[in-house]
Structure formats: structure tokens, C-alpha cells
Phi, psi and omega in degrees: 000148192252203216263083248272319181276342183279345162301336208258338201256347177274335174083039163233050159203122166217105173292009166265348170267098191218146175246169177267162176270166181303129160106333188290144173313335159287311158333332184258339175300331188270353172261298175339303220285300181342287162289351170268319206294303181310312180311303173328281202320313206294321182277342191258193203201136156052226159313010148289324208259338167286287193300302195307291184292006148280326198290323176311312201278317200306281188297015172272299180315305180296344169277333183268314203290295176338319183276339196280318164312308191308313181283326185315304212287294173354280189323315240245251174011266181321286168348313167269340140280354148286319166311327182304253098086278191250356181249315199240141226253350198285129155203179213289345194246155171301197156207116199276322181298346207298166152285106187327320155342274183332000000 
């Protein structure tokens, strides 16, 4: 098994590189948002074309923060059911099998 933080500390485990597949609904969504946005830039002019690519940069950031969250609580989850998981012992029932030993 390998050493998951000196992978993770080598940069040879990166879960952002992942793409959408060819043909798939997002895939076609992201060429849309694409080609509009490129339709946009090209067509306005001078304070139209300054508010859409501040409006552009904004929901980009507001997209970044909104995925950074999702992974934190996400990341914080996992985490607290494993600890659930291997540290804590409670249930609702006796366990007749332990070993007198405990």
C-alpha cells in the first residue's frame, strides 16, 4: 500500500486532475457557457464589455470558493466517520462476544 502523505507531499496524488468526458452533459454545457462567454467578449464594447468580464471573474471566485467549501465539509466528514468508526465504541446494545479480557 503505498505512503498516501509522502504521495500527497510528492504532488503524485492530485484529485483535480480530472476532466469531463466527450459527449457527456456537461461536456456540452461547458462549450455553450464557452462560446457565449467568447461571443460576449467579442461583441460588447467599453463599459458593457468591463461589467461582463468583472461579472465573469466574480462567479468564477464565488465558484471557487463555493468548490473549496464543499471539499473542506466533505474532506471534515470523512474524517469524523472514521474517527466515529475506530475510536468510538457506543451502541445501543451489549456485545456478548467481547472478550472478557476488555
Amino acid at each position: 500500500m503505498k505512503n498516501l502523505i509522502k504521495e500527497l507531499y510528492y504532488g503524485n496524488i492530485d484529485p483535480q486532475a480530472r476532466g469531463f468526458k466527450n459527449g457527456s452533459y456537461l461536456k456540452k454545457q461547458i462549450t455553450i457557457l464557452s462560446e457565449n462567454e467568447a461571443l460576449l467578449t467579442d461583441k460588447l464594447t467599453g463599459d458593457e464589455k468591463k461589467a461582463f468580464l468583472s461579472f465573469v471573474n466574480a462567479s468564477d471566485i464565488i465558484l471557487g470558493e463555493s468548490e473549496l467549501d464543499s471539499f473542506m465539509v466533505g474532506f471534515r466528514l470523512g474524517a469524523r466517520l472514521i474517527l466515529d468508526t475506530f475510536v468510538n465504541n457506543d451502541t445501543p446494545y451489549e456485545d456478548f462476544l467481547k472478550e472478557e479480557s476488555e
